[in-house]
C-alpha positions as a Markdown table, in Angstrom:
| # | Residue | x | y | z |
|---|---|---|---|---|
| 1 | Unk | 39.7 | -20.5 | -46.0 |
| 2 | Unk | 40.0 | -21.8 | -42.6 |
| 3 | Unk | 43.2 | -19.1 | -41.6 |
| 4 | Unk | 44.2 | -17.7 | -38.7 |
| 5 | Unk | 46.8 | -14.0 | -38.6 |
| 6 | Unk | 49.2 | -13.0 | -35.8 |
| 7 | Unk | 49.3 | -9.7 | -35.2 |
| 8 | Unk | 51.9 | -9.2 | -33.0 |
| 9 | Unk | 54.9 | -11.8 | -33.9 |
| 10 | Unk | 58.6 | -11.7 | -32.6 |
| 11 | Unk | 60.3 | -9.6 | -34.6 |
| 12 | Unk | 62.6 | -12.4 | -35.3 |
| 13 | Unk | 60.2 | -15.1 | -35.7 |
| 14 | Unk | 61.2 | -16.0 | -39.3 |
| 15 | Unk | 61.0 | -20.0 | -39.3 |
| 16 | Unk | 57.5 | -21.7 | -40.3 |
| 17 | Unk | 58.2 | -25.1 | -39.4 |
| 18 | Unk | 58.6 | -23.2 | -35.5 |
| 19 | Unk | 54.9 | -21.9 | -36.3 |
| 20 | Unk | 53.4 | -24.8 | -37.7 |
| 21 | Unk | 54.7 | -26.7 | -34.9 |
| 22 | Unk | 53.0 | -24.0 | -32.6 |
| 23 | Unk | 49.6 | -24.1 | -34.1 |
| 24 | Unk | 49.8 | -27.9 | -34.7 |
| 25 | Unk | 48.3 | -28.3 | -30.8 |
| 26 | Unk | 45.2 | -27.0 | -32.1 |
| 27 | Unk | 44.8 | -28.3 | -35.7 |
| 28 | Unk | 42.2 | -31.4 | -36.1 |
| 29 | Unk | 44.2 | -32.7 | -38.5 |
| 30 | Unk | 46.8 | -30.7 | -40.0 |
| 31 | Unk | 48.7 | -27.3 | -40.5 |
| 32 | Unk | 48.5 | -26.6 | -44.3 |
| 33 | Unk | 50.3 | -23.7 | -44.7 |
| 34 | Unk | 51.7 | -20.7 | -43.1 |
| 35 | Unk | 52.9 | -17.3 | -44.2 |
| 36 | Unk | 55.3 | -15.0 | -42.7 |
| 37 | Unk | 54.8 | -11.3 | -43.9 |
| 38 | Unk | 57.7 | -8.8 | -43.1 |
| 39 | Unk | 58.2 | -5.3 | -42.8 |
| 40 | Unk | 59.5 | -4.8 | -46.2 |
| 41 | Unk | 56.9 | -2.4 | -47.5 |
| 42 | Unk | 59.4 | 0.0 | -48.8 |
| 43 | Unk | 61.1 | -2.9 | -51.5 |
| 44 | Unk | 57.9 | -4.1 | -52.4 |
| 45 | Unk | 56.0 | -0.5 | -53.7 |
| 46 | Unk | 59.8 | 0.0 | -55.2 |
| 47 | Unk | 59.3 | -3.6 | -56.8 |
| 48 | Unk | 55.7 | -2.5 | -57.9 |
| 49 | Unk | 56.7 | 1.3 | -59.1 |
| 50 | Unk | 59.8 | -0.6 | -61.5 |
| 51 | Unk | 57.7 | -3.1 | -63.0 |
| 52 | Unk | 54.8 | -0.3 | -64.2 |
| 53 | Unk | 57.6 | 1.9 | -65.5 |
| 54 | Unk | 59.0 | -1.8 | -67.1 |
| 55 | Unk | 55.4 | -1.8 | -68.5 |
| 56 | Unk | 55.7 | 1.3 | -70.3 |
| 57 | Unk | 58.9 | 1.5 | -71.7 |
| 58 | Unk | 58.2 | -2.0 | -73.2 |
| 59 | Unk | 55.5 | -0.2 | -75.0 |
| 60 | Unk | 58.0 | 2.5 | -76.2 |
| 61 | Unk | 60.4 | -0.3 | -78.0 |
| 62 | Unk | 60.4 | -1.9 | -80.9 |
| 63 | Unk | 58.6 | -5.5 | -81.3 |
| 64 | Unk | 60.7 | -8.0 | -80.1 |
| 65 | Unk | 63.3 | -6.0 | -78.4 |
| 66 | Unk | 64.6 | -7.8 | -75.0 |
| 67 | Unk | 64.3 | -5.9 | -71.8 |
| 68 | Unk | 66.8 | -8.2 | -70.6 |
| 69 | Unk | 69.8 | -7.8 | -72.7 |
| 70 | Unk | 71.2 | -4.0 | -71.3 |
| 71 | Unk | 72.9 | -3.4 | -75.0 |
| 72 | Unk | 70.6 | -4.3 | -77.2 |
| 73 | Unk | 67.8 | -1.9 | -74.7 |
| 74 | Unk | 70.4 | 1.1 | -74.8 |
| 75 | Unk | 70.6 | 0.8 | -78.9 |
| 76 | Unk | 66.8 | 0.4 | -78.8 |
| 77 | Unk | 66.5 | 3.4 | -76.8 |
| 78 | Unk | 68.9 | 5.6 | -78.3 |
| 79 | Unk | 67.2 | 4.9 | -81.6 |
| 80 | Unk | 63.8 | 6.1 | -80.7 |
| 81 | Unk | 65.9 | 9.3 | -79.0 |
| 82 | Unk | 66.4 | 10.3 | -82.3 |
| 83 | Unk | 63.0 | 10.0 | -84.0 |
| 84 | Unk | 61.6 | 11.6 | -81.1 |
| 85 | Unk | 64.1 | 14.7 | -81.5 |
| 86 | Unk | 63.0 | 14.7 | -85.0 |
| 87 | Unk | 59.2 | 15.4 | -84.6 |
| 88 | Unk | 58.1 | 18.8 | -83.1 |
| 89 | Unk | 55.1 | 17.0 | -81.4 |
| 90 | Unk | 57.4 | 15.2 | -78.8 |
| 91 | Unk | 59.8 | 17.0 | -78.0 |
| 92 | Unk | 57.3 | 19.8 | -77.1 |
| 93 | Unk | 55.2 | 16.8 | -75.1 |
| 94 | Unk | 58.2 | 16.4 | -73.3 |
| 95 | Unk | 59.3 | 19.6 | -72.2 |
| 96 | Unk | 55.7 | 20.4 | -70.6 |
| 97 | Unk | 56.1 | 16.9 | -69.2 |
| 98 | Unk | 53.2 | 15.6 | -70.7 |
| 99 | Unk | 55.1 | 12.6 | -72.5 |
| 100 | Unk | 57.9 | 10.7 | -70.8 |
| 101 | Unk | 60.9 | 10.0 | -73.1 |
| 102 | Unk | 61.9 | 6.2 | -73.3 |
| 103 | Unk | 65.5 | 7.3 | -72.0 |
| 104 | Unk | 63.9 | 8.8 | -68.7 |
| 105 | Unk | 62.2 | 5.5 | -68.6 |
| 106 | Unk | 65.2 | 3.8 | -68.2 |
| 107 | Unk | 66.9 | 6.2 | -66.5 |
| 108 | Unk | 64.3 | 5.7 | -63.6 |
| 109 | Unk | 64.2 | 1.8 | -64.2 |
| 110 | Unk | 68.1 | 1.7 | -63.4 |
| 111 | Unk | 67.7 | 3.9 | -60.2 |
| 112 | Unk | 65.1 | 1.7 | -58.8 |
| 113 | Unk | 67.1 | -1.5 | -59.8 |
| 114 | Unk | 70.2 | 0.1 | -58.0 |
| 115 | Unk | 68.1 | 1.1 | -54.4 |
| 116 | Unk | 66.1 | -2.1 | -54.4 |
| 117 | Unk | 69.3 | -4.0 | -54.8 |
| 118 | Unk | 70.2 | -2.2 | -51.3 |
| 119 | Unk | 67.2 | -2.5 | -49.9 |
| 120 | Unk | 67.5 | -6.3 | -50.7 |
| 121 | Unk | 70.4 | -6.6 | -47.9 |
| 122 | Unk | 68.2 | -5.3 | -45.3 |
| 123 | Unk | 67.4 | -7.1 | -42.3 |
| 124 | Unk | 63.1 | -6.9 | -41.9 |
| 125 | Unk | 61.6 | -7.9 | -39.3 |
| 126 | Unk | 57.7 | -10.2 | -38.9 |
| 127 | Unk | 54.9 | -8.1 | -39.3 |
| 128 | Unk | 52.3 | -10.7 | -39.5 |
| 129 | Unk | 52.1 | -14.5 | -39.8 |
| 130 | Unk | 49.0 | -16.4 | -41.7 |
| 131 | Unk | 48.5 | -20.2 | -40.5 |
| 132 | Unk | 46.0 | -21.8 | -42.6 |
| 133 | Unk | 44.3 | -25.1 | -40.8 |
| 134 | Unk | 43.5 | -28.1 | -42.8 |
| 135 | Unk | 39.9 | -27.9 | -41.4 |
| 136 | Unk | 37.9 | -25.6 | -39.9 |
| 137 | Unk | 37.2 | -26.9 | -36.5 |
| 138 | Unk | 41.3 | -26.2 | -36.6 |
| 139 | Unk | 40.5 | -22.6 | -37.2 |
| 140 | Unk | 38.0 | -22.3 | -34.4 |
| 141 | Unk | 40.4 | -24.0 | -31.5 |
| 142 | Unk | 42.9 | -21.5 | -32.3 |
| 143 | Unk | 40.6 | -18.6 | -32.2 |
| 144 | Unk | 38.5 | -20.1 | -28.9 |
| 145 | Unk | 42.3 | -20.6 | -27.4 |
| 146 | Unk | 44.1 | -17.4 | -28.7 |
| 147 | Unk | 41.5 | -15.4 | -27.3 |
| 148 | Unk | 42.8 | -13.1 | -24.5 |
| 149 | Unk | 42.2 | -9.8 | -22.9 |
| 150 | Unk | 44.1 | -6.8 | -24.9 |
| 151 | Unk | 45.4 | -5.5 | -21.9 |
| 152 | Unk | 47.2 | -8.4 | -21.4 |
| 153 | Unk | 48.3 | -9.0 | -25.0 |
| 154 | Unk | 49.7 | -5.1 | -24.8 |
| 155 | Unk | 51.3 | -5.6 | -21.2 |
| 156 | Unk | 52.7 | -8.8 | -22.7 |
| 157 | Unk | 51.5 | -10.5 | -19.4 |
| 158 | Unk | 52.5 | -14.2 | -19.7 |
| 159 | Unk | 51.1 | -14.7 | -16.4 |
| 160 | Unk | 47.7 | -13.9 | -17.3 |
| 161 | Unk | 47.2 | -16.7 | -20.0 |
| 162 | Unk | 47.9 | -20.2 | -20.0 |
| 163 | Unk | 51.7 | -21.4 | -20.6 |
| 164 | Unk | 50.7 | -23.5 | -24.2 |
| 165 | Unk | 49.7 | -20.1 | -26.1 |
| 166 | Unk | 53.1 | -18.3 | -24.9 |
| 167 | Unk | 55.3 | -18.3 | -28.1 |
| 168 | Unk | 58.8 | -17.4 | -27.4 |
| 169 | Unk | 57.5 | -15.3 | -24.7 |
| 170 | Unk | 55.5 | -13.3 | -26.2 |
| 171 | Unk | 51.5 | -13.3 | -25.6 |
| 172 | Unk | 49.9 | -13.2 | -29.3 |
| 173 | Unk | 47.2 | -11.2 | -30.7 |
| 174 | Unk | 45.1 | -13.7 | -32.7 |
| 175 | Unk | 42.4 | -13.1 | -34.8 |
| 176 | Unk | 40.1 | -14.3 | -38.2 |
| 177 | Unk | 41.6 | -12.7 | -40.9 |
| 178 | Unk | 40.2 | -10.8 | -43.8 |
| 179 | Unk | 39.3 | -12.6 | -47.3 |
| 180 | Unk | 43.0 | -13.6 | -49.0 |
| 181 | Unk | 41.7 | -11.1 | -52.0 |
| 182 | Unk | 41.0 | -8.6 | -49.7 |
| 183 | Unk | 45.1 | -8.4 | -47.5 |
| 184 | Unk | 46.6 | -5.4 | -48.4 |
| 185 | Unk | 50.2 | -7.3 | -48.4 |
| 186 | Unk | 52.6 | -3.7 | -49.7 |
| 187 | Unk | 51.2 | -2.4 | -45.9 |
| 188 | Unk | 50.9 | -4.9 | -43.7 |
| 189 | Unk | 54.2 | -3.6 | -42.2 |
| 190 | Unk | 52.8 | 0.1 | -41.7 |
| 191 | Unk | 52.6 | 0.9 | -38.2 |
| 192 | Unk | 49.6 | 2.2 | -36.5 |
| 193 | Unk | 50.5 | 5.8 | -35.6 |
| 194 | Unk | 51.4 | 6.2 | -39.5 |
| 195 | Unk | 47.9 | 4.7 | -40.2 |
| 196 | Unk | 46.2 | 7.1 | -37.9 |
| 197 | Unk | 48.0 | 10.1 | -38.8 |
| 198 | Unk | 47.0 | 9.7 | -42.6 |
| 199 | Unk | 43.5 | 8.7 | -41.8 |
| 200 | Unk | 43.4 | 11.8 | -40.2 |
| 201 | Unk | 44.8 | 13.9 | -43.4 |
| 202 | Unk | 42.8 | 12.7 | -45.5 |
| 203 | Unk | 39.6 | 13.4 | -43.2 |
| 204 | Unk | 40.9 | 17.1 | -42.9 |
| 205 | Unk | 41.2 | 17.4 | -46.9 |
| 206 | Unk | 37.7 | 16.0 | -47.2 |
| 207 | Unk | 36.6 | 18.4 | -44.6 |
| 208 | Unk | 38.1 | 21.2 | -46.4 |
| 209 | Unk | 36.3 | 19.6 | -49.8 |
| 210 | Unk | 33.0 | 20.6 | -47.3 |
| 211 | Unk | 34.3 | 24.0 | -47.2 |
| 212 | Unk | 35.1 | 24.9 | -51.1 |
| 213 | Unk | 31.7 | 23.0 | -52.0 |
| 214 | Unk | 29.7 | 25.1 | -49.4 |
| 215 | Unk | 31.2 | 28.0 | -50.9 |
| 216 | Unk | 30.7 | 27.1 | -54.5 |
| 217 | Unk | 26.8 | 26.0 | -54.0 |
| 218 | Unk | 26.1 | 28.9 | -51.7 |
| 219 | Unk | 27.5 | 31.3 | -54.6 |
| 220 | Unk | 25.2 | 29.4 | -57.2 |
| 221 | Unk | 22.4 | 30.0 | -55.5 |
| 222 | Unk | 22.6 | 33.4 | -55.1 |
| 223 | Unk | 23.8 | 34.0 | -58.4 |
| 224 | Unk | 21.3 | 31.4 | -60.7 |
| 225 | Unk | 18.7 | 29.4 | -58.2 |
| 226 | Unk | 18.2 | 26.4 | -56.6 |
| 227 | Unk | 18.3 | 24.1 | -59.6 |
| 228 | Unk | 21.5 | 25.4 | -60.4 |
| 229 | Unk | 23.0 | 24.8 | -57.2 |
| 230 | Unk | 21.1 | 21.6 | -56.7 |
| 231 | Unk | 23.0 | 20.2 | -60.1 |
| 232 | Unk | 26.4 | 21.7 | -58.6 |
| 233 | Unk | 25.7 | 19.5 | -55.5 |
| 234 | Unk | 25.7 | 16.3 | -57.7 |
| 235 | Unk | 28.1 | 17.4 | -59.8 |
| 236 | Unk | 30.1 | 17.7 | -56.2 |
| 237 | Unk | 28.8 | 14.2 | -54.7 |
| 238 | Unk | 30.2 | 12.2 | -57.9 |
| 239 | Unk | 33.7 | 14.7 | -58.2 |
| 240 | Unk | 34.9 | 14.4 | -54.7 |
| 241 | Unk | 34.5 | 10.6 | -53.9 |
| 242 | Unk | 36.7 | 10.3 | -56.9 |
| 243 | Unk | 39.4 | 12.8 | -55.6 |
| 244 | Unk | 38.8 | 11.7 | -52.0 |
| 245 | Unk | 39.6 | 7.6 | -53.2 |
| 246 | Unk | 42.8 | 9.1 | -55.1 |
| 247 | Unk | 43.8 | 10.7 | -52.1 |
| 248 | Unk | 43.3 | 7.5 | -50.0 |
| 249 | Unk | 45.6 | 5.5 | -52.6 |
| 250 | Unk | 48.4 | 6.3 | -50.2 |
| 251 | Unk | 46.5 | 5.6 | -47.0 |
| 252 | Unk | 47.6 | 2.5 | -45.4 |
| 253 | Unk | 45.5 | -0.5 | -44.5 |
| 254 | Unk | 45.9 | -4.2 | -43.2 |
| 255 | Unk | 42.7 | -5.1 | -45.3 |
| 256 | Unk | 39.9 | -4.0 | -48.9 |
| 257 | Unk | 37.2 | -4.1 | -45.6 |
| 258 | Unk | 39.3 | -1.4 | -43.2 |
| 259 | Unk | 39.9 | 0.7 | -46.7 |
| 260 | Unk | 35.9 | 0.4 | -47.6 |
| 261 | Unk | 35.2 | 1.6 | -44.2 |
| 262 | Unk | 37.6 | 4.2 | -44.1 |
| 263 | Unk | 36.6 | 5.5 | -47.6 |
| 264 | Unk | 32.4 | 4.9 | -46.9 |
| 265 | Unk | 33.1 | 7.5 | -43.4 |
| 266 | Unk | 34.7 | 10.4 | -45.1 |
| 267 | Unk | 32.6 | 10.1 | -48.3 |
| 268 | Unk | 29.4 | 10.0 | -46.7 |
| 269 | Unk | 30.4 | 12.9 | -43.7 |
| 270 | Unk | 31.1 | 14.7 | -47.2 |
| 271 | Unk | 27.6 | 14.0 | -48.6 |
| 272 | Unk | 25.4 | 14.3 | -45.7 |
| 273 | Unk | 27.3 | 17.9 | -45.2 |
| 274 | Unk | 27.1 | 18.9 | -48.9 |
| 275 | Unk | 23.4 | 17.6 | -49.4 |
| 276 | Unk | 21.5 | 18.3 | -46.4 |
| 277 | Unk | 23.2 | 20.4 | -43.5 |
| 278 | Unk | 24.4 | 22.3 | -46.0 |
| 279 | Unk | 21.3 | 23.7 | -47.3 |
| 280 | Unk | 20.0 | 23.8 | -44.1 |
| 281 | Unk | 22.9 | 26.6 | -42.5 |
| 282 | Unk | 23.0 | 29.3 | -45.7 |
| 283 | Unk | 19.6 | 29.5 | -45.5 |
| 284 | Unk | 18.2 | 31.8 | -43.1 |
| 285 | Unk | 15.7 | 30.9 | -40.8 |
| 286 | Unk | 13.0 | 32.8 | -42.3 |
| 287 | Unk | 13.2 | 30.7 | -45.2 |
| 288 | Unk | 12.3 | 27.0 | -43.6 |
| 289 | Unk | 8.7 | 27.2 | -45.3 |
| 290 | Unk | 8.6 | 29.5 | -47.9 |
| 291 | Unk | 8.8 | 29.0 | -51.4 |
| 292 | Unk | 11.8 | 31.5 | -52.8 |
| 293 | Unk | 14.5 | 30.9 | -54.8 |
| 294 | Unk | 16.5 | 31.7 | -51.9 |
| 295 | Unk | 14.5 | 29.1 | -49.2 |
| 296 | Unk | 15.1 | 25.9 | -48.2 |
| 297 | Unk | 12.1 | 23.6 | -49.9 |
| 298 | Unk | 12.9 | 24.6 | -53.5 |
| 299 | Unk | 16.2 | 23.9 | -52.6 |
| 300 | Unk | 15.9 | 20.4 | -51.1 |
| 301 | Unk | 13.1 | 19.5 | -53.9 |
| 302 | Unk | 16.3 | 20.4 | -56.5 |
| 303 | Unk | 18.7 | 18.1 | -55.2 |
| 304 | Unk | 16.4 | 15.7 | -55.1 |
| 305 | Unk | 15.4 | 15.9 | -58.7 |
| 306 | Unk | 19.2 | 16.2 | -59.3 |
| 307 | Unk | 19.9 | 12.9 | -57.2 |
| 308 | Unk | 16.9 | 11.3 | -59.4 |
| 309 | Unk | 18.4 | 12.8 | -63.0 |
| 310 | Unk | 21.8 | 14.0 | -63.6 |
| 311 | Unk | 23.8 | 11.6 | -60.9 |
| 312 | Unk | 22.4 | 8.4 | -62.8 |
| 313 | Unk | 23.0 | 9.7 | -66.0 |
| 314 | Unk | 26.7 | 10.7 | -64.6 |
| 315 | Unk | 27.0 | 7.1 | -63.9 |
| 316 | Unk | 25.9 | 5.5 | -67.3 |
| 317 | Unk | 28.2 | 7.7 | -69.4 |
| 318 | Unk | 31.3 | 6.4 | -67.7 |
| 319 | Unk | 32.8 | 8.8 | -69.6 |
| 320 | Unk | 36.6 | 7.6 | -68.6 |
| 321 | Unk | 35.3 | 3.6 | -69.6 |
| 322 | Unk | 34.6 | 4.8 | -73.1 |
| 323 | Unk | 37.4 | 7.2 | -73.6 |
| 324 | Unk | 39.6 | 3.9 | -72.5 |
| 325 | Unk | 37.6 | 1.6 | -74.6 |
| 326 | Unk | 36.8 | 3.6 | -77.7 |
| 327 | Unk | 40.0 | 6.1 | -78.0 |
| 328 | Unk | 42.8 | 4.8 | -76.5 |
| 329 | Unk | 42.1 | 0.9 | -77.2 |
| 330 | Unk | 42.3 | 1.0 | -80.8 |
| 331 | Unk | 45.4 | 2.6 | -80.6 |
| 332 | Unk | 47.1 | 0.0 | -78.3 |
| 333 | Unk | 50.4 | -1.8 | -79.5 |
| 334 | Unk | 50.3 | -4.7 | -77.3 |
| 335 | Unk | 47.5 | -7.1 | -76.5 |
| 336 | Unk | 48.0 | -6.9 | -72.7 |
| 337 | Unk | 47.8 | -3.1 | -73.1 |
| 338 | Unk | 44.6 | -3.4 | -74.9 |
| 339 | Unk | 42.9 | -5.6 | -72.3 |
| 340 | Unk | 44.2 | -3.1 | -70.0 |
| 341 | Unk | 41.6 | -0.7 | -71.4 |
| 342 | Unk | 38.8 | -2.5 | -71.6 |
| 343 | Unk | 39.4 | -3.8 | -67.6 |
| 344 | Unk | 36.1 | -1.5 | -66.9 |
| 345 | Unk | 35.5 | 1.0 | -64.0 |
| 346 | Unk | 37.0 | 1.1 | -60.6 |
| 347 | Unk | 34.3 | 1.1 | -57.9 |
| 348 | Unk | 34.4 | 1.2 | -54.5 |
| 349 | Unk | 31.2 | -0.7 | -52.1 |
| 350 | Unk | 31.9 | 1.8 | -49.5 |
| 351 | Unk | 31.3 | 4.8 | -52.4 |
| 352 | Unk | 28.2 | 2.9 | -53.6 |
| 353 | Unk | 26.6 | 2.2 | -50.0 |
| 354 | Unk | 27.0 | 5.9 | -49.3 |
| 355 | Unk | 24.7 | 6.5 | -51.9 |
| 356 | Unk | 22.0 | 5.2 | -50.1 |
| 357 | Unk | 22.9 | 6.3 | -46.7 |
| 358 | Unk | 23.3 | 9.6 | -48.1 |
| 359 | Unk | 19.5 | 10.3 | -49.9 |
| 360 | Unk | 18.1 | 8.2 | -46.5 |
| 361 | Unk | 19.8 | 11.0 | -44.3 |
| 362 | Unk | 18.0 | 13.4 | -46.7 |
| 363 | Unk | 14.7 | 12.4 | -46.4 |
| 364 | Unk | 15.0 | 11.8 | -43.2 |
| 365 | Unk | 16.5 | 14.9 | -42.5 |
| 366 | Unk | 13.8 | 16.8 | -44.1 |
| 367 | Unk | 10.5 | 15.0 | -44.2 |
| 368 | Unk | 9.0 | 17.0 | -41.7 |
| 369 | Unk | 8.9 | 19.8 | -43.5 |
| 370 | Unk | 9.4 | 18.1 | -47.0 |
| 371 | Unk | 7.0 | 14.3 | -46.9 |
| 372 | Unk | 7.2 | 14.6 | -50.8 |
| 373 | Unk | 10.8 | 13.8 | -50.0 |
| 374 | Unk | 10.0 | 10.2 | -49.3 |
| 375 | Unk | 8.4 | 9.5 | -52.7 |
| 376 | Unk | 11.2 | 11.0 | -54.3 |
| 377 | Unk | 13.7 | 8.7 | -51.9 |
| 378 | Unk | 11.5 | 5.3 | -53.1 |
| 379 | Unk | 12.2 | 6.9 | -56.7 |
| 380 | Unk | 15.8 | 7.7 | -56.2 |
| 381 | Unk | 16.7 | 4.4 | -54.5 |
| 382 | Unk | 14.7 | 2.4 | -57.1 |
| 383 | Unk | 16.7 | 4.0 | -60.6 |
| 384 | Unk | 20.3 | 3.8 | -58.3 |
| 385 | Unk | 19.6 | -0.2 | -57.7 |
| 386 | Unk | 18.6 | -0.8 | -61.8 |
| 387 | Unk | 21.6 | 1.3 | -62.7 |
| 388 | Unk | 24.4 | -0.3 | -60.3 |
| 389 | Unk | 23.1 | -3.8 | -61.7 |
| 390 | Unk | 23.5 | -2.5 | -65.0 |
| 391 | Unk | 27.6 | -1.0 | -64.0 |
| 392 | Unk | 28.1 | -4.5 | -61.9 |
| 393 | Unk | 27.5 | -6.5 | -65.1 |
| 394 | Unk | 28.4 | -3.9 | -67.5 |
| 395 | Unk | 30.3 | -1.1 | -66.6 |
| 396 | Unk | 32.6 | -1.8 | -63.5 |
| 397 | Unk | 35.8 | -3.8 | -63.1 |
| 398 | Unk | 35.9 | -6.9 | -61.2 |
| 399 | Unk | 36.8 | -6.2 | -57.3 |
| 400 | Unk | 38.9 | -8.0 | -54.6 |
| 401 | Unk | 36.2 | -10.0 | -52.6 |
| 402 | Unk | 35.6 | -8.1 | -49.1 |
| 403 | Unk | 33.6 | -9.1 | -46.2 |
| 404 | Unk | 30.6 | -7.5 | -44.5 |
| 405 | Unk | 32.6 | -5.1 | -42.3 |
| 406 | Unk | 31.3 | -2.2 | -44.4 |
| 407 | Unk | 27.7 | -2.3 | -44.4 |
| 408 | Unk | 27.6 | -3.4 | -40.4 |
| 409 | Unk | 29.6 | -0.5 | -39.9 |
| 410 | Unk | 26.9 | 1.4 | -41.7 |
| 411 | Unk | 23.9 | -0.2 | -40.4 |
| 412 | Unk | 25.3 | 0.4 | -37.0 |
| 413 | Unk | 26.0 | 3.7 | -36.5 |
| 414 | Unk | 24.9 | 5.4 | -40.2 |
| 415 | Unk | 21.5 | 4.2 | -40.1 |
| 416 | Unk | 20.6 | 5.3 | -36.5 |
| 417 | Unk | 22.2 | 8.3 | -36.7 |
| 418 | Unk | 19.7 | 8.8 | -39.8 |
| 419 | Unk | 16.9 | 8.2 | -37.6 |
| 420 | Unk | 18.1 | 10.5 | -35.1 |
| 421 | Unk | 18.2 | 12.7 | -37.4 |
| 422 | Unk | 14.8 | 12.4 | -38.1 |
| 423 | Unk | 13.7 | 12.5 | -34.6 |
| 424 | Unk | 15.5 | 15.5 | -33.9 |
| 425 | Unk | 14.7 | 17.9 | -36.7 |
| 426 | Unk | 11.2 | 16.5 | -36.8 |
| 427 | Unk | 10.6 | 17.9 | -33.2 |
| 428 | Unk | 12.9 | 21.2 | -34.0 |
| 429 | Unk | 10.3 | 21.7 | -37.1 |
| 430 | Unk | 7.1 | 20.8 | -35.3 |
């Protein structure tokens, strides 16, 4: 749509009609619609969190009961208290905290009902503000007119710009925003120290994924070959993107595009460490050419045959999909929790694109000393392209639409750094 965001509003900058009347000065025709986001991250993952657990004690009650009416949902409850004390199953499901009582349920419901009811009386201030233009020559005047110099935006320097874009004395940061699927609206109030300082957690936990991988290849090596420890390094490249996207659940970010990018970093720093440098520093230096167990070409020609075989065939078993669609389906009480299961896969571009990224750093990062490295790249990339078609159209759930932020971020500074890659350890080998 044709949409601009602020930034950096007034904290107190509630009205819309004071922002449409703003942004009017540049609209060809009209202001269609504008948004005012506030800090209020806190009541809103509280409002998410109570309506999941609203979710699940619904499915714990009989049909037809009414989550509305407090004594009828206490009767309810107390009811299937004493069946579940009854069967030996539960209550031991219960005590290991593998099964969540309906009581608990609503214990938790009526906590979160009590501090969002507080939280509701809170002032909040504007974290952003979305001002959609009728057209989108609208758009672009806004965006030719908002454009300042940061310094000034961050200096607040109302001197430096022109008085018509000074709103309530503040100099605005302007800027296109990201697809409406794609806004992150539960952290749009985050600040961007908190942002940075869990970016940077979750990098160290993926670094020190590096370390216990390193450690567990190295061992297999030793212990049972190459092809062993080249199908422990796939086994690793398709475990920790999963446990490194888990992680980055509680990351914050304004947009899907600054997530994908975040997530398509630390994933591939992962792979290109676990797949090639790694290789390259537990093997001794006397092993560059020679054909051992213990050397470096039998090594690299594993992963690769791993990266051809067992990570596609990881991919087509979707083995969580069919537990969800075949197991726990069937045995579904509700419609909506049936569809639930069959809602497919959770993928992730930036996971995907480091696929590629990460078998071009390989060849690249061996074909002097490996060329067969390039036919099995052609091979690799070709069965990875036929078997994401098949997961896009069969397999994986339907995604928020994102933007191109992700692969110009990888085709600016992944992809040359590939080829100086290739530069480098070509000359170091020749």
């Amino acid at each position: 749509d044709y949409s601009v965001v602020v930034r950096n509003p007034p904290p107190k900058a509630y009205d819309p009609d004071e922002w449409r009347s703003f942004f009017q000065q540049f609209a060809e025709k009209q202001v269609t619609a504008v948004t005012v986001a506030l800090n209020n991250d806190e009541m809103l993952h509280k409002l998410a969190s109570r309506r999941v657990l609203l979710n699940s004690l619904e499915l714990k009650l009989p049909r037809g009961a009414d989550t509305d009416d407090d004594e009828q949902l206490i009767q309810a409850i107390h009811k299937i208290a004493r069946e579940a004390e009854q069967s030996v199953v539960n209550s031991f499901l219960e005590m290991v905290g593998l099964l969540v009582s309906a009581q608990t349920l609503f214990d938790k419901i009526q906590k979160l009902t009590e501090e969002i009811r507080e939280l509701q009386k809170r002032e909040y201030s504007v974290c952003a503000v979305y001002v959609t233009f009728e057209t989108e020559q609208g758009q672009r005047n806004a965006l030719h007119a908002m454009s300042v110099r940061h310094i000034d935006v961050w200096n607040n320097d109302v001197d430096a710009v022109p008085p018509n874009i000074v709103f309530q004395g503040s100099v605005l940061f302007v800027e296109e925003p990201a697809e409406p699927d794609s806004v992150r609206w539960l952290d749009l109030g985050s600040s961007y120290m908190y942002r940075l300082g869990t970016w940077f957690f979750s990098l160290f936990v993926t670094l020190l994924s590096v370390a216990i991988s390193g450690i567990c290849v190295s061992a297999a090596r030793n212990s049972y070959g190459p092809y062993v420890a080249g199908m422990l390094v796939s086994v690793f490249n398709s475990i920790i993107p999963q446990i490194v996207s888990l992680l980055m659940s509680k990351e914050p970010h304004l947009s899907e595009d600054s997530y994908e990018t975040s997530l398509y970093v630390k994933i591939t720093l992962f792979r290109w460490i676990n797949t090639a440098i790694l290789v390259k520093l537990i093997t001794p230096i006397t092993g560059q050419l020679l054909g051992g167990d213990e050397d470096i070409l039998p090594s690299v020609n594993a992963i690769l045959i791993s990266e051809l075989l067992v990570t596609p065939i990881l991919n087509l078993m979707d083995i969580s999909s069919n537990v969800y669609k075949h197991v726990m389906a069937p045995r579904a009480r509700t419609q909506r929790e049936m569809n639930h299961y069959f809602l497919g896969t959770v993928y992730n571009i930036g996971e995907r694109l480091t696929s590629l990224t990460n078998i071009l750093f390989v060849c690249f990062f061996y074909g002097a000393l490996f060329p067969a490295a390039f036919f099995f790249g052609a091979a690799i990339l070709a069965v990875q392209h036929y078997v994401d078609k098949f997961s896009l159209m069969r397999i994986w759930a339907l995604r928020p639409a994102v933007g191109s932020q992700v692969a110009r971020f990888s085709r600016r500074y992944f992809f040359n750094l590939s080829l100086v890659a290739f530069a480098v350890s070509g000359s170091y080998a020749y």
